[in-house]
C-alpha positions as CSV (number, residue, x, y, z in Angstrom):
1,X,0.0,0.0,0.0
2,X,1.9,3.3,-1.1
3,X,0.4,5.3,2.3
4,X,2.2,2.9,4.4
5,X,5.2,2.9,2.2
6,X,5.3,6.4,2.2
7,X,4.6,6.9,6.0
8,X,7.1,4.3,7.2
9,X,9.8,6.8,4.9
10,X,8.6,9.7,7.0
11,X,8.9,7.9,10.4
12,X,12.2,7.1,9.9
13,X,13.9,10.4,8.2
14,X,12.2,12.5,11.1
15,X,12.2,10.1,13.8
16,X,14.8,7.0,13.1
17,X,18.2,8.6,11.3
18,X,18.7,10.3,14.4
19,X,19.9,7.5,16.1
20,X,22.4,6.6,13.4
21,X,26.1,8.0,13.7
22,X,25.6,11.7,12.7
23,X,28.7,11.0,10.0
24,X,26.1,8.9,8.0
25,X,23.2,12.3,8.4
26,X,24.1,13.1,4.9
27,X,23.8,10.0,3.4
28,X,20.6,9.2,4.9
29,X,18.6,12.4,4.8
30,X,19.5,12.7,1.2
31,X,18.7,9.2,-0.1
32,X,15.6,9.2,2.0
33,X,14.6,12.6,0.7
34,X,15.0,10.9,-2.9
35,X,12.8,7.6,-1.7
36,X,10.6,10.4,-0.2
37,X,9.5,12.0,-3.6
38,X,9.2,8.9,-5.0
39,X,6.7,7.6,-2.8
40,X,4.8,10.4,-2.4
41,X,3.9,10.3,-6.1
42,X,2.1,7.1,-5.6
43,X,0.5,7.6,-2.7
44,X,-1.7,9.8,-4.9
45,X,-4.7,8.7,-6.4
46,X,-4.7,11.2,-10.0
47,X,-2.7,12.2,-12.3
48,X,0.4,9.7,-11.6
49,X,2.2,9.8,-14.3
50,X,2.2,13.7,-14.6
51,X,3.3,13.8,-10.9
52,X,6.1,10.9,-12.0
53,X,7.5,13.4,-14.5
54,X,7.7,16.2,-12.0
55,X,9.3,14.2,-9.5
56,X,12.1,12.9,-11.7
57,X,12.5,16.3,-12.8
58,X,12.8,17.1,-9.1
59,X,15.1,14.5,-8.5
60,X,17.6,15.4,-11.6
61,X,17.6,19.2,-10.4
62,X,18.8,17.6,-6.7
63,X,21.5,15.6,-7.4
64,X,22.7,17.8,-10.2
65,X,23.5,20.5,-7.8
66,X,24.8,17.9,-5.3
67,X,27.2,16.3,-8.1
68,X,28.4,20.6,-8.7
69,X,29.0,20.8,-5.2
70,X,28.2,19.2,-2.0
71,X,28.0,22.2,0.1
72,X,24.8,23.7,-2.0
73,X,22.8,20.8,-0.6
74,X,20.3,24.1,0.6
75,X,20.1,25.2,-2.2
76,X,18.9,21.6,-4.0
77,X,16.5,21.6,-1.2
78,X,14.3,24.8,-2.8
79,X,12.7,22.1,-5.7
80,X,12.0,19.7,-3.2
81,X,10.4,22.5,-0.7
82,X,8.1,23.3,-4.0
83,X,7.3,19.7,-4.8
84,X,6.1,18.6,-1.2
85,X,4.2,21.9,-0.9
86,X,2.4,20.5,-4.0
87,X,2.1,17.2,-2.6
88,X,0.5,18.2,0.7
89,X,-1.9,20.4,-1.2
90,X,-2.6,17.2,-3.3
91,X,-3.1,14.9,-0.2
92,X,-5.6,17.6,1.4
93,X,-7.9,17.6,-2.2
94,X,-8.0,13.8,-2.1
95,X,-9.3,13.7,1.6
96,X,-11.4,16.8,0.2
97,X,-12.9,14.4,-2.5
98,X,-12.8,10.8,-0.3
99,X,-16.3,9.7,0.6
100,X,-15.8,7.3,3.5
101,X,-14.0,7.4,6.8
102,X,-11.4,5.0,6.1
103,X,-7.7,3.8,6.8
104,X,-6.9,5.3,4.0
105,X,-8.0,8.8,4.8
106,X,-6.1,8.6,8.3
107,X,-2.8,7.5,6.5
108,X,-3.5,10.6,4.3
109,X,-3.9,12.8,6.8
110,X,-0.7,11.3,8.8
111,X,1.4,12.1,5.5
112,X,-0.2,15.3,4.9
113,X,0.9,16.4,8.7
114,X,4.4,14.5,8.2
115,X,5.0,15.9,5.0
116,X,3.8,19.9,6.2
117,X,7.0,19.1,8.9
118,X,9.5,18.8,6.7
119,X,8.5,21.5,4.1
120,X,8.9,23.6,7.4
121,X,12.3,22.2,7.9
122,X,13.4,22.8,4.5
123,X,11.8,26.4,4.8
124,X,14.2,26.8,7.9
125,X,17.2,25.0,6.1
126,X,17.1,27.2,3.3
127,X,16.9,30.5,5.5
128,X,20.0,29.4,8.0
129,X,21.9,29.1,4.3
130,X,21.0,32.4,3.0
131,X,20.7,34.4,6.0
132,X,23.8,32.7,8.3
133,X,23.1,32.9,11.8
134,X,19.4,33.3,11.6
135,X,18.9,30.5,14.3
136,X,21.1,29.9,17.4
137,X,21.1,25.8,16.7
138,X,22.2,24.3,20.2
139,X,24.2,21.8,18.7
140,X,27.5,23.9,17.3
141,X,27.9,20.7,15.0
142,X,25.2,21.2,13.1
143,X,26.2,24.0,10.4
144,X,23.8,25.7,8.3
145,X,24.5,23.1,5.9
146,X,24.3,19.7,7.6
147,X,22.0,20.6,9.6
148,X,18.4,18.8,8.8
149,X,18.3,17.3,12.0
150,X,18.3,20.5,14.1
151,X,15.8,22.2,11.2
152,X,13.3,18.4,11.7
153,X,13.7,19.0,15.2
154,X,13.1,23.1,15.5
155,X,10.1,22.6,12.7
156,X,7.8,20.3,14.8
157,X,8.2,22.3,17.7
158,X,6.9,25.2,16.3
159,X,4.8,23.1,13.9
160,X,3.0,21.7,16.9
161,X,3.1,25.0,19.0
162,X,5.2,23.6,21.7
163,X,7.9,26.0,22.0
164,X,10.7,24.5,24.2
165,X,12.7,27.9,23.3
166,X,16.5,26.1,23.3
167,X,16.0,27.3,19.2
168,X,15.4,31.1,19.0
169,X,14.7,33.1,15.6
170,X,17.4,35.8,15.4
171,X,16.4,38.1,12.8
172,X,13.1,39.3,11.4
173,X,13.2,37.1,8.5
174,X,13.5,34.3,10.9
175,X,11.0,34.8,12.9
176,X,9.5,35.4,10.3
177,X,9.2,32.3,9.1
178,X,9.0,30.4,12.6
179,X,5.5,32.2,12.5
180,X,4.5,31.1,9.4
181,X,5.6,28.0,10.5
182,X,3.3,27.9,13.5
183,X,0.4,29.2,11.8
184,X,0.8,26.8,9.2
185,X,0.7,23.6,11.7
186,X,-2.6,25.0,13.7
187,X,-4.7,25.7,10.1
188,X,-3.6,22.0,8.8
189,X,-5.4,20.6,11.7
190,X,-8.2,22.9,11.7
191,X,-8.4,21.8,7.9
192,X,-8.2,17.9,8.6
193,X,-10.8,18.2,11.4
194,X,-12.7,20.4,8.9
195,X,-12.6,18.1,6.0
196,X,-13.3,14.8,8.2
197,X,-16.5,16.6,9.3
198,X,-17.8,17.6,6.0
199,X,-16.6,13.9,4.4
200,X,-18.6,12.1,7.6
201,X,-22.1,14.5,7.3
202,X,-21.8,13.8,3.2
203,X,-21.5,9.8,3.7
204,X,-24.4,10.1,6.7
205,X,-26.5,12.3,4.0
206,X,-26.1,9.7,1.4
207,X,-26.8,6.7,3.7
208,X,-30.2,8.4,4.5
209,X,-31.1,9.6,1.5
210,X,-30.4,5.3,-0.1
211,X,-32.6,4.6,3.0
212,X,-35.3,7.0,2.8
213,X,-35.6,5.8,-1.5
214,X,-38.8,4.1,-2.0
215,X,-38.2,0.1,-2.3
């Protein structure tokens, strides 16, 4: 099933690399970004093999500036940012358009969150590479350019609203987007629950109007 595929991907670049030696962060983050556009693609329901096209594109445009030079990895990050933004708008229409409470629909709303986290940590990634010292990362390791475990980590806390504070914004940009960030993660729940109501009234509306038809 491409949901689960493409959910058991997410777990494990935002929740599992972690725990692997940070000398292998590169490796992983960027080959599971790759799997990661990949899946997504079928995981949607229309218009596959347009969304193929634009994800090999994606994928040529990533590892061509990689193979250039490994230190723009920010910078091959903007496509991707695009693409998923694309993607979660895609996975909100078809839980727009699905008629029946199912598995499916919870996997797609699990992906859409998942997905909305890391377009906020590439958004973050690509500001601490333009605008140096935007963010006071804890970890000194973690340069503006390696860094996608400190941007996972600082993008679902303000993605959820938790706020620990150990990541501060620096400059107005910054903040900037951390608020953008925030506001984003409170409308895509107030979406989902939106959508889930509207998708359970239609299939209650139908199921009475099939009962209420004259035998």
């Amino acid at each position: 099933m491409p949901n689960v595929v493409l959910l058991k991907l997410l777990i494990l670049i935002i929740f599992i690399v972690p725990f692997f030696p940070p000398s292998s962060f590169a490796v992983l983050y960027q080959g599971g970004f790759t799997l990661l556009i990949l899946a997504s693609v079928f995981a949607l329901q229309k218009a596959r093999k347009l969304n193929l096209i634009i994800a090999f594109v994606v994928i040529c445009i990533k590892w061509g500036v990689l193979g250039y030079n490994n230190e723009l990895r920010n910078i091959s990050n903007i496509p991707q940012l695009l693409f998923f933004m694309y993607i979660v708008g895609r996975i909100l229409l078809q839980i727009a358009t699905e008629r029946h409470s199912t598995t499916h629909m919870i996997l797609d709303c699990l992906n859409g969150y998942f997905l909305s986290v890391l377009v906020s940590a590439l958004l973050i990634g690509i500001t601490a590479f333009f605008l140096p010292g935007s963010f006071n990362f804890s970890n000194v390791a973690e340069t503006p350019v390696e860094g996608m475990n400190e941007y996972i980590y600082h993008a679902i806390v303000v993605f959820s609203t938790t706020g620990f504070g150990d990541i501060i914004p620096n400059t107005p940009q910054a903040k900037s987007v951390s608020n953008l960030i925030s506001v984003s993660g409170q409308l895509y729940v107030a979406v989902i629950i939106t959508l889930l109501l509207g998708n359970r009234r239609s299939s209650s509306q139908q199921r009475l109007n099939i009962d209420q038809k004259p035998s």
